[in-house]
DRENBA-948399 format. One record per residue (C-alpha): residue number from 1; residue in three letters; x, y negated, z. Coordinates in nm, 3 decimals. Each point is the difference from the previous one (the first is absolute). Last residue first. Layout:
% residues N
SITE  resi  resn       xx       yy       zz
SITE   NUM   ala        X        Y        Z
...
END
This chain:
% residues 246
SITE  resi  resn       xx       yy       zz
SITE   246   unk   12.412   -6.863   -3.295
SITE   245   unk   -0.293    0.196    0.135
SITE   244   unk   -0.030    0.080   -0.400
SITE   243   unk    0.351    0.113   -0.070
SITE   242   unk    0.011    0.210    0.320
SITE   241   unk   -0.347    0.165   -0.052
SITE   240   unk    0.113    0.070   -0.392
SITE   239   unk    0.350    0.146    0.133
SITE   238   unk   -0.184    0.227    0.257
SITE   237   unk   -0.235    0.148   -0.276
SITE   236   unk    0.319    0.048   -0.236
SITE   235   unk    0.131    0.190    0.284
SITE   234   unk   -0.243    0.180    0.065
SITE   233   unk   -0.075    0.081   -0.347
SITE   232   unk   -0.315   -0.126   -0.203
SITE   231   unk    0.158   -0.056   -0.364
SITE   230   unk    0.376   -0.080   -0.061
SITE   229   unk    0.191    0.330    0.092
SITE   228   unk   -0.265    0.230   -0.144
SITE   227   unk    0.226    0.342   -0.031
SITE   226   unk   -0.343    0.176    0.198
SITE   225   unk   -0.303   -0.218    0.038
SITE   224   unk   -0.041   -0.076    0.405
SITE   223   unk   -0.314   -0.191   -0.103
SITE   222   unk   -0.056   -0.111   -0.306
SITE   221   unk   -0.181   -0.315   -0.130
SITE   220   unk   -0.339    0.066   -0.232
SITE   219   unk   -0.310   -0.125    0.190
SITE   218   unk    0.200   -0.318    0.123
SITE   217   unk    0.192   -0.038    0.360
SITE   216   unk   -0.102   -0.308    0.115
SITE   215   unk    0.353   -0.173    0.160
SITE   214   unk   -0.029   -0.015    0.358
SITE   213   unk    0.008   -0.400    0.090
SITE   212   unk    0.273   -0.054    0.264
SITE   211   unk    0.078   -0.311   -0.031
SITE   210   unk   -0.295   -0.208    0.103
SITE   209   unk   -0.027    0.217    0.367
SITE   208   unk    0.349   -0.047    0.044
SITE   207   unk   -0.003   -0.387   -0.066
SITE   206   unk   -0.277   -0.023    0.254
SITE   205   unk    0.136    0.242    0.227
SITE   204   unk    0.347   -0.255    0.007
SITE   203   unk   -0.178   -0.327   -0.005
SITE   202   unk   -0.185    0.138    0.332
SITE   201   unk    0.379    0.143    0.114
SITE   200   unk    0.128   -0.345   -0.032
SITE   199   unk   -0.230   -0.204    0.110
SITE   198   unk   -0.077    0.190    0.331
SITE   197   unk    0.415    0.011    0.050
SITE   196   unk    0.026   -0.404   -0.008
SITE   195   unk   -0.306   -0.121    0.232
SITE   194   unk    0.072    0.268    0.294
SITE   193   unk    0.346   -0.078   -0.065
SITE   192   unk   -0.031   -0.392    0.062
SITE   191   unk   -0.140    0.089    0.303
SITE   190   unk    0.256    0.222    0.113
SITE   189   unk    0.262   -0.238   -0.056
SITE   188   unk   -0.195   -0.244    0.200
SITE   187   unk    0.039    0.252    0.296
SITE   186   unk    0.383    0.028   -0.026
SITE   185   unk    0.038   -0.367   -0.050
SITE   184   unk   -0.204   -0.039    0.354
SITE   183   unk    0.171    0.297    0.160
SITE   182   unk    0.418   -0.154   -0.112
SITE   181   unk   -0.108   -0.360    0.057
SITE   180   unk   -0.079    0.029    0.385
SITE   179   unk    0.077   -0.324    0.132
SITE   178   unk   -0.407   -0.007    0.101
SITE   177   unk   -0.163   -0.378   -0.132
SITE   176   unk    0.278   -0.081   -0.261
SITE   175   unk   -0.081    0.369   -0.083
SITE   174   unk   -0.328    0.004   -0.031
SITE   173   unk   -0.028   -0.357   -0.197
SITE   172   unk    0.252    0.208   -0.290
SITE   171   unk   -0.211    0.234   -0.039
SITE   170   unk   -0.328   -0.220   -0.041
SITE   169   unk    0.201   -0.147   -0.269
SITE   168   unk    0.085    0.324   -0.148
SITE   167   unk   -0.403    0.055   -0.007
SITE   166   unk   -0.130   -0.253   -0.228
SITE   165   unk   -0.050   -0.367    0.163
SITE   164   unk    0.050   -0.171   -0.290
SITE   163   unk    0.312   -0.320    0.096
SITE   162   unk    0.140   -0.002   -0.307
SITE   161   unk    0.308    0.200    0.073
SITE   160   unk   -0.238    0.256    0.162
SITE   159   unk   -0.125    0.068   -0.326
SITE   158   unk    0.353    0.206   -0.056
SITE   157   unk   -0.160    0.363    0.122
SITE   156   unk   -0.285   -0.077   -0.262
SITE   155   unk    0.298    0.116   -0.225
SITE   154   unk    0.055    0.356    0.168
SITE   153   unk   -0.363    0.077   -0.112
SITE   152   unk    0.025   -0.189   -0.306
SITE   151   unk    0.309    0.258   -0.108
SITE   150   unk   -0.218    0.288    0.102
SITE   149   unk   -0.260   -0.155   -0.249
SITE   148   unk    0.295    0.009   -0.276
SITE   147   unk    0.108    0.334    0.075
SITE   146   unk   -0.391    0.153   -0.001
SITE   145   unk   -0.007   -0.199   -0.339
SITE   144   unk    0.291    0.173   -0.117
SITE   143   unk   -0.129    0.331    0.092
SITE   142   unk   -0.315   -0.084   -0.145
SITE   141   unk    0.120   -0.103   -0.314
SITE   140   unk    0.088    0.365   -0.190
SITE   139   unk   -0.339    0.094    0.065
SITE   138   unk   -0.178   -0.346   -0.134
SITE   137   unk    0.264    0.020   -0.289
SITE   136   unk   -0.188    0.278   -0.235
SITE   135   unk   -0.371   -0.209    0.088
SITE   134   unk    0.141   -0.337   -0.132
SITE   133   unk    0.144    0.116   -0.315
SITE   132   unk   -0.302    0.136   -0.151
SITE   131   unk   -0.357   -0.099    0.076
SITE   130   unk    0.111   -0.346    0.094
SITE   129   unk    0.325   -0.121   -0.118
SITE   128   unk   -0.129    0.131   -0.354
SITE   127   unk   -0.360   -0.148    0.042
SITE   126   unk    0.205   -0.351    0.047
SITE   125   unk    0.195    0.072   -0.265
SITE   124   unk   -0.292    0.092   -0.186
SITE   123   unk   -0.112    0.327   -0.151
SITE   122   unk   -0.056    0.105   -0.366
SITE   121   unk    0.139    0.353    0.028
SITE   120   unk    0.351   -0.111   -0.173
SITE   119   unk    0.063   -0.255    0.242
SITE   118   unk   -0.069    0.244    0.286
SITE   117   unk    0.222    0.287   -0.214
SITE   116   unk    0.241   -0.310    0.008
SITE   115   unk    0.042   -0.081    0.306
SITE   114   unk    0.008    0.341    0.118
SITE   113   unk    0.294    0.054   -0.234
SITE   112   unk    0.212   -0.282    0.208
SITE   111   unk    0.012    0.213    0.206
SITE   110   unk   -0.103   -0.086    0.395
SITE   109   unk    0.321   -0.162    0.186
SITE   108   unk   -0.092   -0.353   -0.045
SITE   107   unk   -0.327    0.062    0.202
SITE   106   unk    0.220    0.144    0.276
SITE   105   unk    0.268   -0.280   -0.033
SITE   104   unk   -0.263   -0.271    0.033
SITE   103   unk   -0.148    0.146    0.280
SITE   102   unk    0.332   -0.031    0.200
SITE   101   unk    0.051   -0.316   -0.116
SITE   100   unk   -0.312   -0.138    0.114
SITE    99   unk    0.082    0.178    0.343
SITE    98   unk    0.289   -0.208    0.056
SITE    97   unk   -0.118   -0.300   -0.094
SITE    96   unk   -0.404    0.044    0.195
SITE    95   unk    0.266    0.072    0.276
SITE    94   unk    0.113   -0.349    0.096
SITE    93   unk   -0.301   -0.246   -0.154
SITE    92   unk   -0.216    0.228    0.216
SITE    91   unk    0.177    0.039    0.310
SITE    90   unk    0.062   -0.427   -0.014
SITE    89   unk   -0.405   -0.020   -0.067
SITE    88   unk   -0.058    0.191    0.290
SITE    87   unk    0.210   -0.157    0.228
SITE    86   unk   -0.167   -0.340   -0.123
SITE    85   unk   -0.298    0.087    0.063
SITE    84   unk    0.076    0.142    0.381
SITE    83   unk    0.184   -0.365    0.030
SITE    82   unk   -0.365   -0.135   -0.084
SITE    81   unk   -0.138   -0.098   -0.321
SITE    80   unk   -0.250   -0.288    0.013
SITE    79   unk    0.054   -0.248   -0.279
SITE    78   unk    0.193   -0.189    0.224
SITE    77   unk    0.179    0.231    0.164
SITE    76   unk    0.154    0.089   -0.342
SITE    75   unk    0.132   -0.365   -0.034
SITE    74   unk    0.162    0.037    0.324
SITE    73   unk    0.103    0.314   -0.044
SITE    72   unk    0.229   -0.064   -0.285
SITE    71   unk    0.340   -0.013    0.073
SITE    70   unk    0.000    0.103    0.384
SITE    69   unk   -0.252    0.297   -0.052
SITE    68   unk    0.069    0.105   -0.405
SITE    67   unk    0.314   -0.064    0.039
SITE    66   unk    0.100    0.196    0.296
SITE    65   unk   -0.236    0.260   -0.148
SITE    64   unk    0.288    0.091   -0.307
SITE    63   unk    0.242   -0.051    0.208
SITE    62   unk   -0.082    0.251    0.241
SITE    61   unk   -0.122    0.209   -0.336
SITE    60   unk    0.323   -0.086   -0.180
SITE    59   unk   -0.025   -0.131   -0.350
SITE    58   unk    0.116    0.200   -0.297
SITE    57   unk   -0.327    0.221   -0.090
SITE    56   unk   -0.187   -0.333    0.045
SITE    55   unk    0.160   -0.180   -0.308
SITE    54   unk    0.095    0.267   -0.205
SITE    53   unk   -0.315    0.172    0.010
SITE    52   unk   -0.164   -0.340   -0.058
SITE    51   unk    0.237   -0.078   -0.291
SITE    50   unk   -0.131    0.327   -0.143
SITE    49   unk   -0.374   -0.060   -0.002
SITE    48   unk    0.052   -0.347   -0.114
SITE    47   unk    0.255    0.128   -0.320
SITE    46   unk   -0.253    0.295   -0.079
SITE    45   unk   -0.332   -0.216   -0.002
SITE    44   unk    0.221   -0.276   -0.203
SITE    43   unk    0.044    0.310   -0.262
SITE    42   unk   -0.347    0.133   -0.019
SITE    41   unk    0.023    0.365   -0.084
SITE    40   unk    0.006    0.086    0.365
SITE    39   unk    0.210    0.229    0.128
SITE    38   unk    0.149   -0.229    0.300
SITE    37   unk   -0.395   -0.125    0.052
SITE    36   unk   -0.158    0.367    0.071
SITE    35   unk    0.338   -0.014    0.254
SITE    34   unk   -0.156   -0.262    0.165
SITE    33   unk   -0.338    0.114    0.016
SITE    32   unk    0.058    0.312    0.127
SITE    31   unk    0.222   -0.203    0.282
SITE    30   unk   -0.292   -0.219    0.089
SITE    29   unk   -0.267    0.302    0.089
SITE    28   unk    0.281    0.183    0.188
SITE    27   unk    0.129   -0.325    0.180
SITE    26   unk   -0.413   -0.118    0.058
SITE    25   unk   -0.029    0.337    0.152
SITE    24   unk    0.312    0.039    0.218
SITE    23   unk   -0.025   -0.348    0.131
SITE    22   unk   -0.315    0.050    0.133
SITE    21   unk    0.056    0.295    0.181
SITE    20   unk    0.352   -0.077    0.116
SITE    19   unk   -0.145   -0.352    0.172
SITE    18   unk   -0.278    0.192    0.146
SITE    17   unk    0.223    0.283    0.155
SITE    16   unk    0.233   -0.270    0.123
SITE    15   unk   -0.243   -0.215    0.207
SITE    14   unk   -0.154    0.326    0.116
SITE    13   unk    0.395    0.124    0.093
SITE    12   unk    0.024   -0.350    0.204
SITE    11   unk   -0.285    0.068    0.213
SITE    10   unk    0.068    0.329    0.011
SITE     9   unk    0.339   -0.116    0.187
SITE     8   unk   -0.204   -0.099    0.347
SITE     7   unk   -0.191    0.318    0.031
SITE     6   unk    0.294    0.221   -0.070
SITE     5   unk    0.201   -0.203    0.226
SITE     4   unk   -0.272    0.052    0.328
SITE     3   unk    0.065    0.343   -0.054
SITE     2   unk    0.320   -0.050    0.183
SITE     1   unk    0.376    0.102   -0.136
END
């Protein structure tokens, strides 16, 4: 292995640090969307929302940007949008129907009680989603959003296909140039790491942080109170951190 690899495959891994970037935040802004459109009280809004899930949750990602290039890049070319373009809008379309459904479980999973108490208080759907549902799922989503950008991150890997010059096709130029598949995958591997394991453990504090809210302990609560098996207890004190980081 020469140092003169490193320099040639961070070509490929700014290519592919770009393409993840971008497709992670339009996929994370689209998917929200989506699933705000498979509750929807609007019944076409529900059926388009779901046939796209069905659609682009079924298709292939290699066959998935196949299309998109050979089938339609001429008429994309036209307007302007590059192969790079194209690879992002084949991430997008890809995991915007996973993680749509992912979101729309969460939201589905609040009470239906909250709805109601909202209802009951005057507020909106909209105001509902908003200032209630919305902030109880953000915690529970960002390990699922960490999976779904670590999923675009071994996606972009498949850009090569249509000819973007991310970093497994500068891989695969160094070893047609030095026989020597076994370093050059090795090293790639690494790069792909040093994009995968900051994601995770960033999404990981950040979930941590949200989850772990210390109760306020009022003016009257207990401590330590004698035959008090439901108050402030250790135990019951451990229980309330677990239910809440959860």
């Amino acid at each position: 292995m020469e140092t003169s690899w490193i320099s040639f495959l961070i070509r490929g891994f700014e290519t592919t640090v770009m393409l993840v970037v971008i497709s992670s935040v339009i996929t994370v802004v689209a998917a929200a969307v989506v699933a705000l459109g498979r509750i929807s009280t609007r019944r076409s809004v529900r059926l388009l929302t779901r046939v796209y899930v069905e659609v682009f949750r079924s298709i292939p990602l290699p066959v998935l940007l196949a299309g998109l290039y050979f089938g339609f890049g001429p008429q994309f070319e036209n307007i302007g949008v590059t192969a790079f373009g194209l690879a992002v809008l084949g991430l997008v379309l890809n995991e915007t129907a996973y993680l749509a459904e992912v979101y729309r479980g969460l939201i589905s999973s609040v009470r239906i009680g909250q709805w109601r108490a909202a209802a009951s208080l005057g507020l909106t759907r909209w105001q509902t989603l908003r200032h209630v549902l919305i902030p109880q799922v953000t915690t529970a989503a960002g390990p699922q959003t960490a999976n779904g950008i670590i999923y675009l991150v071994k996606g972009s890997a498949l850009a090569s296909l249509i000819t973007v010059p991310e970093l497994t096709m500068y891989g695969t130029r160094l070893v047609v140039d030095t026989f020597r598949p076994l370093e050059v995958y090795l090293l790639i591997a690494v790069f792909y790491l040093l994009l995968t394991v900051p994601v995770a453990y960033v999404t990981r504090a950040m979930t941590g942080r949200r989850g772990r809210v210390r109760p306020k302990r009022g003016p009257h609560t207990r401590r330590d109170a004698p035959g008090d098996s439901a108050g402030s207890s250790p135990q019951h004190t451990e229980k309330a951190w677990t239910s809440t980081s959860t």
